[in-house]
C-alpha positions in Angstrom: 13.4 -14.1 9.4 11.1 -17.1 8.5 11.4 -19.2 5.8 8.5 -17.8 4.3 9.4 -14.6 4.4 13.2 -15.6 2.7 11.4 -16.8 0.1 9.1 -14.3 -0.7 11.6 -11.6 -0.5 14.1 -13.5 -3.0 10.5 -13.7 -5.3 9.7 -10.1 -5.4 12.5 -9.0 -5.9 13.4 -10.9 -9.0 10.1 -9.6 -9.5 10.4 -6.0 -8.8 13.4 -5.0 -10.3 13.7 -2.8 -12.7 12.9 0.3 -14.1 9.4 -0.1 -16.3 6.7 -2.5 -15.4 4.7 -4.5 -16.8 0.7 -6.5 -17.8 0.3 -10.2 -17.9 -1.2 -10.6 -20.9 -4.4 -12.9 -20.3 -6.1 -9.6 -18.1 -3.9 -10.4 -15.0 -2.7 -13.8 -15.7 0.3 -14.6 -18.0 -0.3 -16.5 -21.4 1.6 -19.7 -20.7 4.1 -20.4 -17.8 7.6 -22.3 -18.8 9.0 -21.6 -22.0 7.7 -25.0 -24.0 4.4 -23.9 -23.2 4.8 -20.6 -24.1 6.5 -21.0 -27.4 3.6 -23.1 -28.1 1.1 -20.5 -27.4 0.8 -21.3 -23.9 -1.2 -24.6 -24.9 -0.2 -26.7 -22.1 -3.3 -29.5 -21.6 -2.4 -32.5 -23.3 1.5 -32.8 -23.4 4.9 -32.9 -21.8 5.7 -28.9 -20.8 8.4 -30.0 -18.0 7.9 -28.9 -14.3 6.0 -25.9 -15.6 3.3 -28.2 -16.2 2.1 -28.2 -12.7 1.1 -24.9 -13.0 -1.6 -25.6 -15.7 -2.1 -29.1 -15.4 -0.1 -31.5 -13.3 -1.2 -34.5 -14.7 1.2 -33.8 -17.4 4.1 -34.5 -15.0 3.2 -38.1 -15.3 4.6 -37.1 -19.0 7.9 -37.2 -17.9 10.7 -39.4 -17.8 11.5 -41.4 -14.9 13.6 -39.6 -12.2 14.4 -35.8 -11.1 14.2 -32.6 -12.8 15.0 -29.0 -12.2 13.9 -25.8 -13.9 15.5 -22.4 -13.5 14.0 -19.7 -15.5 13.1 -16.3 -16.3 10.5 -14.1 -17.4 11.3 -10.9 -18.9 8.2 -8.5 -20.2 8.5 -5.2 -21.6 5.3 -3.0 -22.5 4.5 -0.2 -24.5 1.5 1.5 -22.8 0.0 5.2 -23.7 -2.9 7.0 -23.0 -4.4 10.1 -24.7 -7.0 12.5 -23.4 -9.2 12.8 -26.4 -10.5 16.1 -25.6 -7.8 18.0 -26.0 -4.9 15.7 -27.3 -2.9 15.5 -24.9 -0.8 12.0 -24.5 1.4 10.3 -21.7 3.5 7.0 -21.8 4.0 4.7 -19.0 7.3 5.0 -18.2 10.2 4.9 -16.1 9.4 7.3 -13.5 9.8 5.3 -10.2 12.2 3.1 -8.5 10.1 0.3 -8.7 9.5 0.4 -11.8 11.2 -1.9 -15.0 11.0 -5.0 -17.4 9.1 -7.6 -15.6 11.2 -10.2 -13.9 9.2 -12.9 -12.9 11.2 -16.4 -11.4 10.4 -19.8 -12.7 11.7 -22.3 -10.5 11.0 -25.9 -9.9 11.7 -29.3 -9.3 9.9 -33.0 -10.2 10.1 -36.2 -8.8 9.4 -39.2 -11.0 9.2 -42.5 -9.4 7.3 -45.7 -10.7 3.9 -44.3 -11.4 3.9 -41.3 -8.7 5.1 -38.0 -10.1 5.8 -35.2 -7.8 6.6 -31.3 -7.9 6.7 -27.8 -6.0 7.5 -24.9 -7.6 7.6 -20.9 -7.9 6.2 -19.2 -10.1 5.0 -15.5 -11.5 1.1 -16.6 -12.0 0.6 -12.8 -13.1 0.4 -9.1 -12.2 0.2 -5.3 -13.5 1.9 -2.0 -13.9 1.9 1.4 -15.1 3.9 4.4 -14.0 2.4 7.9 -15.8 4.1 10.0 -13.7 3.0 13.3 -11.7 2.7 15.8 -14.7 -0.1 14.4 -17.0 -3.4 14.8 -17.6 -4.2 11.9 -15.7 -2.4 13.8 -12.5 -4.9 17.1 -13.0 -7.9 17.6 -10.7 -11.3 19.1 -12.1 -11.4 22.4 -13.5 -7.5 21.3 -15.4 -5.8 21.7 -11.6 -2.1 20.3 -11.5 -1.7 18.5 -8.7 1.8 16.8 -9.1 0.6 13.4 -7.7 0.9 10.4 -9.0 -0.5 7.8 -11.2 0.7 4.4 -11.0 -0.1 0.8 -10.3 1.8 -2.5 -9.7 0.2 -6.0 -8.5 2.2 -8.9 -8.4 0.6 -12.8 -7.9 3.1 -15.3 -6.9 2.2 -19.2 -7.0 3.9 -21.8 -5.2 2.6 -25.3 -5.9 3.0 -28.7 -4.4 1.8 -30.8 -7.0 1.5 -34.7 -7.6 0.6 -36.6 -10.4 -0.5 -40.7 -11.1 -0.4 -42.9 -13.6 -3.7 -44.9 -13.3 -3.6 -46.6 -16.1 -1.3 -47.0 -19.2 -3.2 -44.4 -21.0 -4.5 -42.1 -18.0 -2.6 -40.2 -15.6 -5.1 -37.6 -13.2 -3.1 -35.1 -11.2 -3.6 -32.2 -8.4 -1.8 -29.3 -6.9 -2.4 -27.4 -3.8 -0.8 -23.8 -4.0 0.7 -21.5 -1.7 0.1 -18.2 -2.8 0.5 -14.1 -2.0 -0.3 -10.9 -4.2 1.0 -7.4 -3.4 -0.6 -4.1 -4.6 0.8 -0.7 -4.9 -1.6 1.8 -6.3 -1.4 5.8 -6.8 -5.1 6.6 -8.4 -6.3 10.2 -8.5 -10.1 10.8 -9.1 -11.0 14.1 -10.2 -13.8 16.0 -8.4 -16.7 14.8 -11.7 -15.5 11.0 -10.9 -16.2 11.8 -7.3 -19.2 13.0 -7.5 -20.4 10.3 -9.7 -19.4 7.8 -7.1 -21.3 9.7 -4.7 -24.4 9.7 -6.5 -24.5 5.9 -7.5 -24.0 5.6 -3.8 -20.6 3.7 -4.2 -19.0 5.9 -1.5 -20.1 5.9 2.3 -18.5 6.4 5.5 -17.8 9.5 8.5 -15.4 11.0 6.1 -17.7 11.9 3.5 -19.4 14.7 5.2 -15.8 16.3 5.9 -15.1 16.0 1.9 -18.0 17.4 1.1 -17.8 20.4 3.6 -15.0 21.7 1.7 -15.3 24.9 0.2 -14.0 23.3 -3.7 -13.7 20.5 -3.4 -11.7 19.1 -6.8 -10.4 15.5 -6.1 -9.2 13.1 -4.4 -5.9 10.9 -4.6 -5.6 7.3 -3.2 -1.4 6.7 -2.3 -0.4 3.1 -1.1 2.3 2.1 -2.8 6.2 1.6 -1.2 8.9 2.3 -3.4 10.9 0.1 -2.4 11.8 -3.6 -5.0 11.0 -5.4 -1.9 7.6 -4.2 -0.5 3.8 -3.4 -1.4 1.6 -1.3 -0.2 -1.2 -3.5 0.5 -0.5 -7.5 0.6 -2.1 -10.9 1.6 -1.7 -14.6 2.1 -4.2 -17.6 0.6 -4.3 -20.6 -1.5 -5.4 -22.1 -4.6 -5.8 -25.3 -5.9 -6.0 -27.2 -9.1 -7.0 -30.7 -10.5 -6.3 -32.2 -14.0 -6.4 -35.2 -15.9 -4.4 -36.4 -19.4 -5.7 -39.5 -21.5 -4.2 -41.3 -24.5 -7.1 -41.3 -27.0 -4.4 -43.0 -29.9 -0.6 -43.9 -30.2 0.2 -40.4 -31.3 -2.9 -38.7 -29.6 -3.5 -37.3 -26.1 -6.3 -35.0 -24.8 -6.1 -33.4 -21.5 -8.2 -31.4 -19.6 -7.2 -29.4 -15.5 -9.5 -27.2 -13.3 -7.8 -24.0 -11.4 -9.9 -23.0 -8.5 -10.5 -19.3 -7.5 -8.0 -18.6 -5.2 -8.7 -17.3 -1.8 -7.1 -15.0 -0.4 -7.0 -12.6 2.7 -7.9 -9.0 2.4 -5.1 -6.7 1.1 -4.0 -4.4 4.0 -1.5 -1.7 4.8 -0.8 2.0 4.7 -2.0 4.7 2.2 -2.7 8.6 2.4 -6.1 9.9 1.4 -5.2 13.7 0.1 -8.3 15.6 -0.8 -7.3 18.3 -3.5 -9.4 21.8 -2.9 -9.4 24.4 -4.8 -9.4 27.4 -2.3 -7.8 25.1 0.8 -5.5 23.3 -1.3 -4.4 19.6 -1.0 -5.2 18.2 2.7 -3.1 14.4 3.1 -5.2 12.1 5.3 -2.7 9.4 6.6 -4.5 5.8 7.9 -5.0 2.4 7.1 -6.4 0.9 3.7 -7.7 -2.6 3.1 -8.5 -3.8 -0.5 -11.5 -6.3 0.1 -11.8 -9.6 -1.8 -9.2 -9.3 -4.6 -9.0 -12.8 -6.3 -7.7 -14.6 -9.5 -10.5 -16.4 -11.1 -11.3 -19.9 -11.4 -9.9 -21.5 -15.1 -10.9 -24.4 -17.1 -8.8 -26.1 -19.6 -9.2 -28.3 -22.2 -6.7 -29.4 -24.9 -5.4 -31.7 -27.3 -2.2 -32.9 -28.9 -1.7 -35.1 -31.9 1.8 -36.2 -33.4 1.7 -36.2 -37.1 4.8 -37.4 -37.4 7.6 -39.0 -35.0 9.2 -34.8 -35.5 6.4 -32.8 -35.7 4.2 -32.2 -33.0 1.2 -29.8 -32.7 -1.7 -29.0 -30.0 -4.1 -26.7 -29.7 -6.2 -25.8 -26.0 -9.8 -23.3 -25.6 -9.6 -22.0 -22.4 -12.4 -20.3 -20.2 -11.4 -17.7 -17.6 -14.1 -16.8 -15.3 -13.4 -13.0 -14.6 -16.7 -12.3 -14.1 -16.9 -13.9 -10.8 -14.2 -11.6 -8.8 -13.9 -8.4 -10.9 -17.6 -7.0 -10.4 -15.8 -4.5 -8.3 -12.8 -3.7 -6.5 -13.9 -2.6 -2.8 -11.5 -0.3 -0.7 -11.7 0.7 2.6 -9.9 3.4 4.3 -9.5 4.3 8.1 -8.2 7.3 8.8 -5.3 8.0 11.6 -7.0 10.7 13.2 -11.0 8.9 13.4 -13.1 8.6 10.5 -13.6 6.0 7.4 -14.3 6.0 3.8 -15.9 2.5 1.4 -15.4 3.3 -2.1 -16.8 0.5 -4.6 -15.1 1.1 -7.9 -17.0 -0.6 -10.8 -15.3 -3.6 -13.1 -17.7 -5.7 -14.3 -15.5 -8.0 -16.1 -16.7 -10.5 -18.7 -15.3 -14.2 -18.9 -13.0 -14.9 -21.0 -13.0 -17.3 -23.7 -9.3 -17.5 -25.0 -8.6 -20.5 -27.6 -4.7 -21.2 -28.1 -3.1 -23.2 -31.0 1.0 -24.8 -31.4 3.4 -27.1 -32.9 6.8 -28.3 -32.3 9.4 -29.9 -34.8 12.6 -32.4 -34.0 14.6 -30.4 -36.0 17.1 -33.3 -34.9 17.6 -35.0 -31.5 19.0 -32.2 -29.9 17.3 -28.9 -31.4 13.5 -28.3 -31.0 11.4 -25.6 -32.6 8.4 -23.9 -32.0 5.8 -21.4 -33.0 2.1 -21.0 -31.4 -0.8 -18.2 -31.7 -3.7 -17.0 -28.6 -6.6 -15.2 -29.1 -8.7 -14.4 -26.4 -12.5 -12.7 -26.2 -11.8 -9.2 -24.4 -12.5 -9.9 -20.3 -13.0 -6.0 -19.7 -16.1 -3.0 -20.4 -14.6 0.0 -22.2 -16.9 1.6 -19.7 -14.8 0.6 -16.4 -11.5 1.1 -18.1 -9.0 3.0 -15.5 -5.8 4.5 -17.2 -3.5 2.7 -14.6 -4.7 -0.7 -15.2 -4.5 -1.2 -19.0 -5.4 -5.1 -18.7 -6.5 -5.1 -22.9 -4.1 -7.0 -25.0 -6.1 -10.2 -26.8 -3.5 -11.6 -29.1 -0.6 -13.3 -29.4 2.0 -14.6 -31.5 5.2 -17.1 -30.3 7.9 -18.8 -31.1 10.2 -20.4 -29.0 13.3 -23.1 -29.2 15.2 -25.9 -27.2 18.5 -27.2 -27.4 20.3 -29.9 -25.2 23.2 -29.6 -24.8 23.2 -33.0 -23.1 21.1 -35.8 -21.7 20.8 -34.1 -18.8 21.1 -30.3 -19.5 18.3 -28.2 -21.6 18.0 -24.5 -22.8 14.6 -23.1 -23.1 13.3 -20.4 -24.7 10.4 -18.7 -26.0 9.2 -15.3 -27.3 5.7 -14.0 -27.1 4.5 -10.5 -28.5 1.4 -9.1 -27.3 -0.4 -6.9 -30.7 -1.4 -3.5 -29.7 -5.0 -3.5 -28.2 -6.8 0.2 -28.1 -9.6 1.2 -25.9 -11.6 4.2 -25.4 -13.6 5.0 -22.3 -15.7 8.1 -22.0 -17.8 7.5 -19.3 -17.8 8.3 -15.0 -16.6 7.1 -12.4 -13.5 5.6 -13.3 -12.3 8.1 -15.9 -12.5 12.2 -16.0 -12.2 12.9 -19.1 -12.7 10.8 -22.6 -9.4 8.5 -23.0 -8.1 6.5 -25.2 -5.5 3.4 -24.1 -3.2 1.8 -26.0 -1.2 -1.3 -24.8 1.4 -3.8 -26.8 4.2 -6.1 -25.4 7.1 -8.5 -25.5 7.1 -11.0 -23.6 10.9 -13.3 -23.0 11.4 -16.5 -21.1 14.6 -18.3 -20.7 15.0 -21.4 -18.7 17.4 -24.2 -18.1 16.3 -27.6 -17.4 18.6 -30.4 -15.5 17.9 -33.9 -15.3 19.2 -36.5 -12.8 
């Protein structure tokens, strides 16, 4: 096994464990990564977050004291997702129905180098993801004309990020920075689309290929069902390989004030690609599986600008506050899937997103409670990224606000507990419009997010 591959499979599945998964909170991206930042709200700009800082903006590594560093952390997030069919009532909760399914573990780890006016640092981090798990038995699992088809709906993507950062100190009162990042995302997806959501993909000429034909020579035809997900903690249906990159810069506009400012590319990656069954669901010839090979086309975080500010007010208390645009708008117009099936014949579906960008403005302080006990507290609000119109069940991306608090104690010099606590206020959304819902439903979508790290010095 390569040494890629070791540490990707020690990454997922700290990731995958579990039995109920779970949204970042910022559409796919997590509000804040280490737990200073996030007990601050995520602000991370224009002040010292530790190693995490490389992940926002790694000119702030030139914010730490001279020598080494290494973080070891954890993220735990737990969700509380439902969805109601608004015709007739009916509700399900994502649960834990699979395997693969549980509270989000996501692995911080890191390590800094500090030497004269050079900082350096790679890490591994969680940079976001999804999940639902509804089940076989719910509304969302019956075909047109109320058929139960006992298939699936689910979703789980995972976005792992694994800097090599660097960071100099070009003046006494500017330090620029850049990363270059490593990075892979994993999909599994189980998506049924009822015969109504079908033929309104058909008609606004978002499906082609050999296959259609064959669908539509069936004598009822009621849905179809997309499966490519592996249950299994250590695999994806679909995955892929690219990079990202970021720039930042932090200057000291006063003795007490800083103002900071980093640039995250849109990453590039590959194509997703692996196995999936296409079953169509008939309602004289039954359900007819179609194995083959799927590839999801184009699937990439957005780019992110940051800009931020810190101000001490007094040698104990500390606050900062960053505004934040996410440009979704740019990579979620669609999300384009094509499938080839074993025995001859393909299918293109386009699937409409038509995200918005999002402006998200975060705000919070820290107090020196004394030298060995910090506190913190911190509060997001972002502008909603996603159309109720292209709102799919299985990928409940909604939550806007958030409210943290967080802590550190040393212990030692050397030795550091973080932690921080973020909870996500419920979010409701109703769509009632084709293609990517059947029936009128309503989604509701709050969570608690955990991070615990421990910091070593040397």
């Amino acid at each position: 096994m390569t040494t890629r591959k070791i540490v990707v499979s020690a990454l997922i599945s700290a990731l995958a464990g579990g039995t109920q998964l779970a949204n970042a909170t910022d559409v796919f991206r997590l509000e804040g990564f280490g737990a200073i930042s996030r007990g601050m709200g995520g602000t991370a700009a224009a002040y010292d977050v530790g190693p995490a800082g490389m992940m926002s903006n790694p000119a702030t590594l030139s914010l730490m004291a001279e020598g080494d560093q290494v973080l070891v952390g954890l993220d735990i997030v737990t969700t509380n997702i439902d969805a109601t069919d608004k015709i007739n009532g009916q509700k399900v909760s994502s649960s834990n129905e699979s395997n693969n399914r549980g509270p989000y573990y996501a692995p911080e780890l890191a390590y800094t180098k500090r030497v004269g006016p050079w900082a350096f640092g790679v890490g591994a981090f969680a940079q976001g993801g999804l999940g639902t798990e509804y089940g076989n038995q719910s509304f969302l699992s019956q075909a047109s004309g109320g058929i139960n088809t006992g298939l699936p709906n689910s979703s789980r993507l995972l976005v792992l990020d694994i800097p090599f950062a660097v960071s100099y100190q070009a003046t006494e009162d500017l330090s620029i920075g850049g990363s270059l990042d490593a990075m892979w995302q994993g999909l599994n997806l189980d998506l049924l689309l009822a015969g109504n959501q079908v033929g309104s993909l058909l008609g606004s000429g978002r499906v082609n290929g050999s296959l259609v034909p064959v669908l539509g020579g069936l004598p009822d035809l009621r849905g179809a069902h997309f499966s490519l997900t592996r249950d299994q903690p250590l695999a994806s249906g679909v995955d892929s390989w690219g990079f990202g990159a970021r720039i930042g810069a932090v200057y000291r506009a006063g003795p007490d004030t800083r103002i900071g400012g980093s640039y995250s590319m849109q990453s590039q990656m590959g194509d997703m690609k692996g196995n999936a069954t296409l079953t169509a669901v008939d309602g004289i010839a039954g359900q007819i599986p179609l194995g083959g090979k799927i590839t999801v086309k184009d699937f990439q975080m957005p780019s992110v600008l940051n800009l931020g500010i810190s101000h001490r007010i007094t040698p104990q208390w500390m606050v900062a506050a960053d505004i934040s645009e996410v440009f979704w708008k740019n990579v979620m117009k669609n999300i384009n899937v094509a499938f080839e099936a074993n025995g001859g014949g393909n299918l293109n579906i386009s699937l409409p997103q038509d995200y918005k960008n999002q402006t998200i403005f975060s705000i919070g302080t820290a107090y020196d409670v004394n030298p060995d006990l910090v506190l913190r507290a911190g509060f997001r609000i972002a502008s909603q990224a996603l159309p109720s119109s292209t709102l799919f069940a299985v990928i409940p991306a909604i939550p806007v606000m958030h409210l943290s608090l967080g802590a550190s104690y040393n212990f030692t010099k050397q030795s550091i507990l973080d932690f921080a606590y973020s909870h996500a206020f419920e979010e409701t959304m109703t769509n009632s419009s084709l293609p990517n819902t059947s029936v009128p439903v309503e989604v509701s979508h709050a969570q608690n997010n955990f991070t615990i790290s421990y910091r070593y010095s040397f």
